[in-house]
C-alpha positions as CSV (number, residue, x, y, z in Angstrom):
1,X,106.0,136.7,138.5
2,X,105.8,139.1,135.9
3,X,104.6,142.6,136.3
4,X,101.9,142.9,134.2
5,X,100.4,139.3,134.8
6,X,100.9,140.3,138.5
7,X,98.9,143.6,138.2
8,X,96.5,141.4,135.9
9,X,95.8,138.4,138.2
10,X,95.2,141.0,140.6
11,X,92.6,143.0,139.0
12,X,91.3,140.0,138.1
13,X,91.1,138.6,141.7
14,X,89.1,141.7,142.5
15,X,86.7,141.7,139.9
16,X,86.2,137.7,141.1
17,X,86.0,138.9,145.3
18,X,83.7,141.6,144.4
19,X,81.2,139.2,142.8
20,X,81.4,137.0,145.7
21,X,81.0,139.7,147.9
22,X,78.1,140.9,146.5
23,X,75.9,137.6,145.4
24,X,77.5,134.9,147.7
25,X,79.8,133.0,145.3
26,X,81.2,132.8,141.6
27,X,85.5,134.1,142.4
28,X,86.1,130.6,141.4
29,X,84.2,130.8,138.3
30,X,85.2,134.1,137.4
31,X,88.7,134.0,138.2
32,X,89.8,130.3,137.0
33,X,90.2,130.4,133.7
34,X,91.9,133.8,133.9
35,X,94.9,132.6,136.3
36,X,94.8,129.2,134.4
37,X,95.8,131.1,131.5
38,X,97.8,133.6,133.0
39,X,100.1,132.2,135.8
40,X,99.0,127.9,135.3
41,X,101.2,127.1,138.8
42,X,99.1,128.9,141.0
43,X,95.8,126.8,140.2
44,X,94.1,125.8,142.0
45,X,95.7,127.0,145.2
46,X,95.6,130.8,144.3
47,X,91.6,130.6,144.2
48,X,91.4,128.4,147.1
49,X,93.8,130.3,149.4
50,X,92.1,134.1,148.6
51,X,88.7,132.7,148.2
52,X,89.4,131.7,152.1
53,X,90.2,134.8,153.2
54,X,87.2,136.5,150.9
55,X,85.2,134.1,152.8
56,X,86.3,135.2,155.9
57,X,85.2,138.7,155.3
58,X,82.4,138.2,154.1
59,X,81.4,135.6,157.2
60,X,82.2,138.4,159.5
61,X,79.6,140.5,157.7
62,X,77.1,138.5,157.9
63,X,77.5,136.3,160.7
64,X,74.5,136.8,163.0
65,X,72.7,134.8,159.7
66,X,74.6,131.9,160.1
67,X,73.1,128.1,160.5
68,X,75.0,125.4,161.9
69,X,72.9,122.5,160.1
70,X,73.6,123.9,157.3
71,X,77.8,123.7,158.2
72,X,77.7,120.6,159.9
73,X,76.3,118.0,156.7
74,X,78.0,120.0,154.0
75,X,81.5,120.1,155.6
76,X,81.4,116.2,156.4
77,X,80.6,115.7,152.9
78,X,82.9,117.5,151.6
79,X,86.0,116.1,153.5
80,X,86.2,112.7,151.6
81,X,85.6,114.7,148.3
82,X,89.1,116.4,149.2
83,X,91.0,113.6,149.6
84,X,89.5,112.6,146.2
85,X,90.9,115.3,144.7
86,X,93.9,115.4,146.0
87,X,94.6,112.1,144.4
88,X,93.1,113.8,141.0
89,X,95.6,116.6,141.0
90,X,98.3,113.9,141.3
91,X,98.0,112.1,138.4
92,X,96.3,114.3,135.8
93,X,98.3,117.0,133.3
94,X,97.9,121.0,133.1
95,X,96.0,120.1,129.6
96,X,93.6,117.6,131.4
97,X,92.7,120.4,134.5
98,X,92.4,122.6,131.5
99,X,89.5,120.1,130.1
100,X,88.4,119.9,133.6
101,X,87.9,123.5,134.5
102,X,85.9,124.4,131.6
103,X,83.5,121.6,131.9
104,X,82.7,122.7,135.8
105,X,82.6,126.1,134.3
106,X,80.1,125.3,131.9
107,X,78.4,123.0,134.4
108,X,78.0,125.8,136.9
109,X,76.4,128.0,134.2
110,X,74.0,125.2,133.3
111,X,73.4,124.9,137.0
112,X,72.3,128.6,137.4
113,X,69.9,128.8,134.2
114,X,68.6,125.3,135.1
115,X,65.4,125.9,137.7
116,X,65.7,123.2,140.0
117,X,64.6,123.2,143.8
118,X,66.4,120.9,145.2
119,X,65.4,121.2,149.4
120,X,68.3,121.7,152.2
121,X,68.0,118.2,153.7
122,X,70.9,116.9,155.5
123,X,71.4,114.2,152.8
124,X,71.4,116.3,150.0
125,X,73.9,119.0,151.8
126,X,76.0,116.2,152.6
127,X,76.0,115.0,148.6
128,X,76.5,118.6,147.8
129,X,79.0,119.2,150.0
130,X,80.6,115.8,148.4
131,X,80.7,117.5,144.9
132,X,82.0,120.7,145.9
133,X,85.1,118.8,147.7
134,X,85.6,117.6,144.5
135,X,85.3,120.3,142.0
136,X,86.5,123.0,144.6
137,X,89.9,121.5,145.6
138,X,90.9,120.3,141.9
139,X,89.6,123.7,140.4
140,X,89.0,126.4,143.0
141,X,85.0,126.0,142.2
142,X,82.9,124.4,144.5
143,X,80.0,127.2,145.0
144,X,77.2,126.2,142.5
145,X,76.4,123.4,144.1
146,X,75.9,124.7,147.7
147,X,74.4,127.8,146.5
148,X,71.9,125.7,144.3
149,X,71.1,124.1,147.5
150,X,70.5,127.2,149.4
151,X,69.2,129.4,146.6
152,X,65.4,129.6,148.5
153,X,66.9,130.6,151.7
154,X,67.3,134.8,152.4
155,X,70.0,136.7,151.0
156,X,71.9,137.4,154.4
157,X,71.8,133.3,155.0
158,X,73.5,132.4,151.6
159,X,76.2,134.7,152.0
160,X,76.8,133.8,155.4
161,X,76.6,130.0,155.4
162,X,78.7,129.7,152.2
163,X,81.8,132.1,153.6
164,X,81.3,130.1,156.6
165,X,81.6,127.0,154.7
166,X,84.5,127.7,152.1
167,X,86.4,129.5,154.9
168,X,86.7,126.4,156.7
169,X,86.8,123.6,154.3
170,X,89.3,125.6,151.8
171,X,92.0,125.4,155.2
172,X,90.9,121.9,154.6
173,X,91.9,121.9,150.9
174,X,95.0,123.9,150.9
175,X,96.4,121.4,153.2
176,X,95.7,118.5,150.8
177,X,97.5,120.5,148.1
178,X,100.3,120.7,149.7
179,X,101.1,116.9,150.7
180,X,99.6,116.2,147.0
181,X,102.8,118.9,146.3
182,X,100.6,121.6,144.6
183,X,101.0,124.0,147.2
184,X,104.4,124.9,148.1
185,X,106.0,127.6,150.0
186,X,107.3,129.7,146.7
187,X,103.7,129.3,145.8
188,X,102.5,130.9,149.0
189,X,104.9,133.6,148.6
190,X,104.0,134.7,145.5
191,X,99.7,134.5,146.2
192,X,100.5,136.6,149.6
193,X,101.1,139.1,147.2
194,X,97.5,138.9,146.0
195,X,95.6,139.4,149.6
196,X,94.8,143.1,148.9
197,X,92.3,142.2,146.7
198,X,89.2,140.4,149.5
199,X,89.9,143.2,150.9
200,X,89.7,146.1,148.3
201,X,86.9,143.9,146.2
202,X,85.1,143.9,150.2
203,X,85.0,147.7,150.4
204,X,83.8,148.2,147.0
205,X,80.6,145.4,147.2
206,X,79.9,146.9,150.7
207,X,79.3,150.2,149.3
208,X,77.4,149.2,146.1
209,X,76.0,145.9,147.0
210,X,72.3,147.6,147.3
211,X,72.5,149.5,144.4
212,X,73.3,146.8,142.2
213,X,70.3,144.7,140.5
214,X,71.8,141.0,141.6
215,X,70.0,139.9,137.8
216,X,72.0,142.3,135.9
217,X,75.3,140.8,137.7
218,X,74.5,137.2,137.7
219,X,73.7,137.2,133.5
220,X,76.9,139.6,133.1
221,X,79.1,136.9,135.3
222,X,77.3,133.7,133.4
223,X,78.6,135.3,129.9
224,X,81.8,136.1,130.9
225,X,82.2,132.7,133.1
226,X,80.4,130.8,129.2
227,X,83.3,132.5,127.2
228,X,86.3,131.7,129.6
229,X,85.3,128.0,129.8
230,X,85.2,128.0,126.2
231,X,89.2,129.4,126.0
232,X,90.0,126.7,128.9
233,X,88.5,124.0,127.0
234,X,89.9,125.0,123.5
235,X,93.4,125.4,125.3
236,X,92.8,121.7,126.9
237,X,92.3,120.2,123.6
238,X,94.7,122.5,121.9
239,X,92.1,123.3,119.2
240,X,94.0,126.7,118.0
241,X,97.4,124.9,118.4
């Protein structure tokens, strides 16, 4: 890899860790249409593989919160929604995941303005869970969802549950990439290169996190996430082509 679009993707895999760190999710969000334009082979498994070990940080943290009927309906739910998207990532083109990652960009905006209260039952986890299989695996973002689900619960429980969660279904994930042949060895080598960044972006949210207004970030994040699933969708449809 070059460089500059190494030392790029990196800042821009801390900027993405930090957010997660500090509000429970939104790398994926933040980070996709970034390395989609930068560095198109490592998507999605670049977001999946750090946003693991983010997640594992982060569930260390926080792990006295954590709720295992919470784990148990979202993780089934989200196994089959894998294997569906392992079959996506087969047959569709780098313009078509282009298309697709801007429309769950935009959806997960929509999703966080939108003032829904959906409850934590174990059906709706499990359809949750289902979704974020789906949209996680093909495009590195399955958070919305979950969070939406959890968004009445205490600050301490979201961040735990959902690093709990994506730490274990994105091992999950990355091992259906790579029979689906999107995650290969040289692919591997080259994100390894990346892991400083949990763990920088993890220092920095630990030391800030309280002094932070969580509004302020989450309407900074929704801009930038609105504009760079714009340039993912206008690349997709090869509008300034």
């Amino acid at each position: 890899m070059d460089p500059v679009i190494f030392i790029t993707c990196l800042l821009v895999f801390i900027g993405g860790c930090f957010i997660q760190s500090t509000i429970g999710f939104g790398m994926g969000v933040l980070v996709g249409p970034f390395i989609l334009l930068l560095e198109p082979r490592l998507m999605p498994c670049a977001i999946i593989f750090i946003g693991m070990f983010m997640s594992a940080i982060v569930w260390y943290q926080y792990r006295h919160a954590l709720s295992l009927r919470f784990l148990i309906f979202a993780f089934l739910g989200r196994l089959p929604g894998i294997f569906v998207a392992a079959y996506v990532l087969m047959v569709i083109s780098t313009d078509q995941l282009e298309i697709m990652l801007g429309v769950t960009v935009l959806g997960a905006v929509i999703l966080s303005f939108a003032k829904l209260r959906l409850a934590s039952t174990p059906r709706n986890l499990f359809i949750g869970g289902f979704i974020s299989g789906i949209t996680g695996t093909t495009t590195g973002i399955g958070g919305p969802v979950i969070a939406l689900l959890m968004q009445n619960e205490e600050p301490e429980k979201i961040r735990a549950n959902l690093a709990a969660f994506f730490c274990l279904t994105n091992i999950v994930s990355l091992t259906a990439l790579h029979f689906s042949g999107r995650f290969s060895l040289a692919d591997f080598n080259t994100i390894v290169w990346l892991l400083p960044a949990p763990i920088i972006a993890s220092l920095l949210a630990y030391r800030v996190r309280n002094k932070v207004k969580k509004q302020v970030m989450q309407y900074g994040v929704l801009g930038l996430c609105s504009i760079s699933a714009v340039v993912a969708l206008s690349q997709g449809f090869h509008l300034f082509n």
